[in-house]
N, C-alpha and C positions, 0 to 999 in steps of 0.2 A: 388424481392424475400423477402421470411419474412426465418426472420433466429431466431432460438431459442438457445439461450446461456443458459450454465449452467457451474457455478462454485464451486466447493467443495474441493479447496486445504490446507482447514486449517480448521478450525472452524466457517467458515461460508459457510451455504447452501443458494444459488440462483440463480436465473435464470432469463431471461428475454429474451424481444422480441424486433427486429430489421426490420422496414420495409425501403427498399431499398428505395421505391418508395416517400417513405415519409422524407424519410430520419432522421428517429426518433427510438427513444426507445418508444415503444407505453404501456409497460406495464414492471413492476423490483420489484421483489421481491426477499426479504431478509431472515434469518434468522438468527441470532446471536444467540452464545451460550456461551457468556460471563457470566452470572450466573450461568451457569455450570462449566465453569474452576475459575473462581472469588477463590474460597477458595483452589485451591492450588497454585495461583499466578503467572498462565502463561497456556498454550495449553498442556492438556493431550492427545496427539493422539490416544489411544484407543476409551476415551468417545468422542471425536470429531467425527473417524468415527461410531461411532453408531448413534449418534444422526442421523448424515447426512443421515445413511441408514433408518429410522425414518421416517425424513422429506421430501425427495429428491423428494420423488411423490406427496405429499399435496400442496409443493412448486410448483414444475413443473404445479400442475393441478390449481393450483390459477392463475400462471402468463400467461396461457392460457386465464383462463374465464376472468381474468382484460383486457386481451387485446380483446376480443370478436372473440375471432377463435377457431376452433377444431385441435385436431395433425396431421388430412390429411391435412389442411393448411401451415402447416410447408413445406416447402422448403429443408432448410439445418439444420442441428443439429449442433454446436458448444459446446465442450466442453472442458476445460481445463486438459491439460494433464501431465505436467511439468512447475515449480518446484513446491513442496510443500510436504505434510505428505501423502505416500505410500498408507495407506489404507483410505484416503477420498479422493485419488485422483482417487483411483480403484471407489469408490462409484459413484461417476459423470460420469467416462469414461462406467462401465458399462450399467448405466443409457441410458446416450445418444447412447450407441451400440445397445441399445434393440428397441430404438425408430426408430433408424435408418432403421434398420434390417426389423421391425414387419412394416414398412410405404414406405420403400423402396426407402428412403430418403438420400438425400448424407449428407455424416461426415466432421466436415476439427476440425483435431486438434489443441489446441490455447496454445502458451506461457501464462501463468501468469504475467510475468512480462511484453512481449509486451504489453497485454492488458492494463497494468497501466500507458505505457508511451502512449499510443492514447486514453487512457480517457480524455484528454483536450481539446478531439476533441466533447464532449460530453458537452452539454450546460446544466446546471443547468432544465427547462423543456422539455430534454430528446433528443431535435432537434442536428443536428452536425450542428459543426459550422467550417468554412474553418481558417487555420491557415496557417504562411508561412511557406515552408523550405527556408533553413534546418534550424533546431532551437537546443539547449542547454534542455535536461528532466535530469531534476531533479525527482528522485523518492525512496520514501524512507519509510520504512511502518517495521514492528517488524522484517521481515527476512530477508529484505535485502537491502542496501543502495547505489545508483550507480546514474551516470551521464553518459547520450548517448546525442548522435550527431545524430538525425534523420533527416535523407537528402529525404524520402517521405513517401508514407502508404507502400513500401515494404522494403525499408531502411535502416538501425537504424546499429549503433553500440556503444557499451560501451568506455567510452572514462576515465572512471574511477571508483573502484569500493571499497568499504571496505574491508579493509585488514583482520580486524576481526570481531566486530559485527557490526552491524544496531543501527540506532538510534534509531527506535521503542525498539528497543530489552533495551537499553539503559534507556528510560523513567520507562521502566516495574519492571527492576530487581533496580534501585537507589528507586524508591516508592512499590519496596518491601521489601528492607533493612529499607527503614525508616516506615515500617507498615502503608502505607496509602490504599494499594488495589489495583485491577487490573480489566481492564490494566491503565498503568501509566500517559499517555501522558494526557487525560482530565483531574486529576488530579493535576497533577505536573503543566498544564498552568493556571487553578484556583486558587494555591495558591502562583506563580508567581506573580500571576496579582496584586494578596492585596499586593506584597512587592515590585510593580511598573518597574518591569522586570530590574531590576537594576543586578550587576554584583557584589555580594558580597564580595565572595572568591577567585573569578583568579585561575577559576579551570587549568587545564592543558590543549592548543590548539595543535594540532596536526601542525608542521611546515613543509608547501609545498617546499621545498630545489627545487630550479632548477624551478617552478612553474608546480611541480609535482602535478599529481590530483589522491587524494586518499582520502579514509577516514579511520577513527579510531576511537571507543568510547570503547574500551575495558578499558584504559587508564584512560580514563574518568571516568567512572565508580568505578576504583580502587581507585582516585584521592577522590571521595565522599565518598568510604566506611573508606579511613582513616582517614577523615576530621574527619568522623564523630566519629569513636575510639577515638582520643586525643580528641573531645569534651565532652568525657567519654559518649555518647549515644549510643554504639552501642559496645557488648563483640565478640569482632573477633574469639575468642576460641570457644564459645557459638556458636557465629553466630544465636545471637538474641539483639534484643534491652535491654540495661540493663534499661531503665525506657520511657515513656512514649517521646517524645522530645516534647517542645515545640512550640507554634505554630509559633513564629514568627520564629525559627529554620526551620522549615519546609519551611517556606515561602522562607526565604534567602537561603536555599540547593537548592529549585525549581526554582526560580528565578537566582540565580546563573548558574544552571544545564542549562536550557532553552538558555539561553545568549549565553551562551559558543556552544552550538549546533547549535544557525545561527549565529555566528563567523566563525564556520568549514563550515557552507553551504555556506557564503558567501566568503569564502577566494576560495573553490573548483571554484564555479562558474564565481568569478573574472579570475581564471588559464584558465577555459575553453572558456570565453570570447576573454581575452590575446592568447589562440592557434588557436582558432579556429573565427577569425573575422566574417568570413561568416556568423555565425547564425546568424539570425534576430532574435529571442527572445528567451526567457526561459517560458518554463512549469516547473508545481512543481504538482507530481501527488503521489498515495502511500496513506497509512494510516497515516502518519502523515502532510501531506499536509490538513489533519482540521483542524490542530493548526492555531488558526487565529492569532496569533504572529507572527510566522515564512512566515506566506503569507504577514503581510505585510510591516514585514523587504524585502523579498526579492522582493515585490513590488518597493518598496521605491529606493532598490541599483538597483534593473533594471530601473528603472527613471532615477535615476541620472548617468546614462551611458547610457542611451538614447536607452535602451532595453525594448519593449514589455513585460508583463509579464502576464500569465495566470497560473491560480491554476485549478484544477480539481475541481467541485463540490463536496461540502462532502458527499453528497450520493453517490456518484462514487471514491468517494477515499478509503477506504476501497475493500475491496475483493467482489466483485458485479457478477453478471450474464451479466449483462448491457455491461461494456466492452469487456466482451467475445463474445459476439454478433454481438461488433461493428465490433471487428477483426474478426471476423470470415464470414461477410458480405463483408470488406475487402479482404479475404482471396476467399470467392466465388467469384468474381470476376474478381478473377485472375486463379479461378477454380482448385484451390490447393486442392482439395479432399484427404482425407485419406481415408483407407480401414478399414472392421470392423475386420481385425485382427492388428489394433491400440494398442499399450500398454503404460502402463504410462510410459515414460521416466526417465533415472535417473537423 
């Protein structure tokens, strides 16, 4: 079967193509619309779905012709329908309704978040590649940060999840208080790196009591905005920087920040090891799984506990089409079809 993915749960539109037979991603296109939300420091979801409604068919009609087929080619249509921002989730769902519909083509609706924890199944030049069960995903990206226990491709369950924010979410809003720009995580690991990923401040670690598995970076986050008050950089009343910070200040809040964030991944992951013997390895998928720190801290501690470790490629860690395809290929399979009175889920 060739299956065509499409994903538009946030501010980024794409799509891609999935041949069964091949067992590949033959063609993935992107669109990011980070210099559009860039200047107000995070995802405006109005201009997100517009863009999306913009691009959704330029996108769609490229990652056809890269892949050399027509839309009577298509097979199944896959598209994401939950979770994410309402109206660019509507933009995709009715996209792929339309294609459905006008080709007479089956639908099968996709998690978002599934899709990110079987992106590891997704090898850097597009082929899958076989992995064991059951395994430990790690996945963790601006909206949402969690750890499953995936026991096959129909499987999975949440075995721990944040209590308040995400660590993407985390990078974004600490390098928007210290005026460096968005989004935060490429930045915040750049100016890490000049300060040798060293642990400055002793920010505050979230403590697993009982070898509970959760996360937390709300905490975190508060722990930096008052650092940074008593270092007189940052007016809490104002809620602006009172002067420009320094760079090596930048460096050691980033590099401190970072630290502290695979502490929390690797204490999580230790609990889940400790409950759950059985997995044989750990995935780490999500948008912040391109942090090349954090891949290979959690390379290193799955080594030395004598666990496999796999990352998702960085074109597939972010929000892609790619993975939607895969699951959704997956999901044909098993002939999980949806009907096109489909709606976004809440």
């Amino acid at each position: 079967m060739v299956i065509l993915g499409i994903e538009t749960s946030c501010d980024e539109t794409s799509a891609a193509v999935y041949d069964t037979l091949q067992r590949k991603i033959i063609a993935h296109e992107v669109f990011s619309q980070i210099k559009e939300h860039a200047h107000f420091g995070g995802v405006v979801p109005e201009i997100a779905s517009r863009s999306q409604l913009e691009k959704i068919h330029p996108i769609v009609a490229e990652t056809l012709s890269s892949a050399g087929i027509k839309t009577c080619d298509i097979d199944v249509v896959a598209v994401t329908t939950t979770p994410g921002l309402v109206g660019s989730l509507f933009v995709g769902l009715c996209f792929a309704k339309g294609i459905a519909w006008s080709l007479q083509k089956k639908l099968i609706g996709v998690n978002h978040l599934e899709g990110h924890i079987y992106s590891a199944f997704l090898g850097a030049d597009g082929y899958c590649v076989d992995l064991p069960f059951p395994h430990i995903c790690l996945s963790a990206s601006g909206g949402h940060t969690a750890l499953y226990l995936v026991e096959s491709f129909s499987s999975y369950k949440i075995i721990g999840h944040t209590i308040d924010d995400a660590a993407g979410e985390a990078f974004d809003k600490v390098s928007k208080v210290m005026g460096l720009g968005y989004p935060g995580g490429p930045i915040i690991e750049k100016l890490a790196a000049a300060a040798g990923f060293k642990d400055y401040y002793s920010y505050p670690r979230t403590k697993n009591l009982h070898d509970e598995i959760f996360f937390s970076f709300s905490g975190l986050k508060t722990a930096v905005l008052y650092d940074l008050v008593r270092r007189g950089a940052y007016d809490f009343k104002a809620g602006i920087l009172v002067e420009q910070m320094t760079l090596q200040l930048q460096q050691e809040v980033s590099s401190s920040l970072l630290v502290c964030i695979g502490d929390i991944f690797e204490n999580n992951i230790r609990c889940a090891l400790k409950k759950y013997p059985q997995a044989q390895m750990v995935t780490f998928t999500g948008g912040v799984a391109c942090n090349a720190y954090l891949r290979e801290r959690l390379s290193t501690f799955c080594r030395r506990r004598k666990k496999d470790f796999v990352a998702a490629p960085p074109r597939f860690c972010g929000d892609n089409g790619a993975m939607i395809a895969f699951v959704g290929a997956l999901k044909a399979e098993r002939q999980e079809w949806a009907d096109l009175y489909l709606d976004v889920r809440p």
